[in-house]
C-alpha positions in Angstrom: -12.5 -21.2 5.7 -10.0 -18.1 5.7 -10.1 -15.9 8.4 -11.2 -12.2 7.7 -8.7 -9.2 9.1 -10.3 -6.7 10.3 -10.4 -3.2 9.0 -10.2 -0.5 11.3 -10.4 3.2 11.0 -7.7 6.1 10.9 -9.0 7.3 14.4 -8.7 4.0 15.7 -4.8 3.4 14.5 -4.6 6.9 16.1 -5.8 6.1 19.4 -3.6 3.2 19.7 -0.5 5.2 18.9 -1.6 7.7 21.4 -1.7 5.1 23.9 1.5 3.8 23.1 3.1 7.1 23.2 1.6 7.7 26.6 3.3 4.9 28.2 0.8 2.3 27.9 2.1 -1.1 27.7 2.2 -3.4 24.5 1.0 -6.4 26.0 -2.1 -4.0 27.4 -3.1 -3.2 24.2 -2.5 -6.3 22.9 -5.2 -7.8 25.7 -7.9 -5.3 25.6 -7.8 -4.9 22.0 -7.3 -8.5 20.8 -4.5 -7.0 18.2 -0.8 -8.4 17.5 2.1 -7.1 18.2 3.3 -6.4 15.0 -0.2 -4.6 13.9 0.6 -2.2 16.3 4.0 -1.7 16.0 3.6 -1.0 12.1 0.9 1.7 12.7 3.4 3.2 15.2 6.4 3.0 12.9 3.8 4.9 9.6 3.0 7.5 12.3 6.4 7.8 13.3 7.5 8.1 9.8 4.4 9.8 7.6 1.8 10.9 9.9 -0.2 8.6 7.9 -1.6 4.9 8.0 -1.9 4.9 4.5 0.1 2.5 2.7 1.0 4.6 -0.6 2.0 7.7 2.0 4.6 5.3 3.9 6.8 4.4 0.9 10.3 5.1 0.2 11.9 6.7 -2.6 13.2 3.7 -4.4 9.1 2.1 -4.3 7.7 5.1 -5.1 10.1 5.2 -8.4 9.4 1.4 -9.1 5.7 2.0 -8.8 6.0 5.1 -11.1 8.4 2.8 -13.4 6.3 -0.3 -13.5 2.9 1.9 -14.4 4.7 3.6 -17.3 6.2 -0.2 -18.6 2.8 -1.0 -18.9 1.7 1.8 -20.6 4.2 1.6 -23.1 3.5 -2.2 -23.7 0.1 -1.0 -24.6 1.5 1.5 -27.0 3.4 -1.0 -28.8 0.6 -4.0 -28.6 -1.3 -1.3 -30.1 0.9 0.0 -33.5 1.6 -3.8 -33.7 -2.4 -4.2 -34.2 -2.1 -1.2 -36.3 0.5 -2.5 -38.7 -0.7 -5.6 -39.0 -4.1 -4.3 -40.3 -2.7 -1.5 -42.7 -0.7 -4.8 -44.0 -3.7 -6.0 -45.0 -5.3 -3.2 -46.5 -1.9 -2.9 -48.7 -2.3 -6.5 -50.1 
C-alpha cells in the first residue's frame, strides 16, 4: 500500500516560512510538524524566489519555453494527423 502525501494549504506553507524566517529552528519544525527537511526547504526556496507555492509560478525561463514548446508540438501533430485523415478521405471520394 502507497503512502498518501499530504496536501496542505497556501497559509500553512506560509506559516512555516514565517517561522523559518523568524529564527525558528529546522529540526523544530521538523518535530512539531512531522514534515521533512527538504519539504520545507522547497516552500522556503518558491517564497524566496516567486512569492508563490505554486508550481507553474516557480519555473524558469528555459521550462516555461519548453512547456510553451511542447503544448504547441502537440497541437501541430494534431493538425497534421488531421489533413492526413482529410486527404486520405477526399482520396477516396476521387476514386
Amino acid at each position: 500500500m502507497s503512502k498518501k502525501q499530504p496536501t496542505y494549504t497556501t497559509e500553512f506553507k506560509r506559516k512555516i516560512v514565517e517561522l523559518r524566517e523568524s529564527g525558528k529552528s529546522m529540526a523544530a519544525i521538523q518535530r512539531e510538524y512531522g514534515m521533512s527537511k527538504a519539504t520545507i526547504s522547497n516552500w522556503e526556496k518558491q517564497h524566496k524566489t516567486s512569492g508563490s507555492f505554486k508550481a507553474a509560478d516557480n519555473l524558469s525561463e528555459e521550462e516555461k519555453e519548453l512547456r510553451s514548446l511542447r503544448k504547441e508540438n502537440k497541437k501541430l501533430r494534431m493538425e497534421v494527423d488531421i489533413l492526413k485523415q482529410a486527404a486520405l478521405i477526399l482520396g477516396r471520394n476521387g476514386e
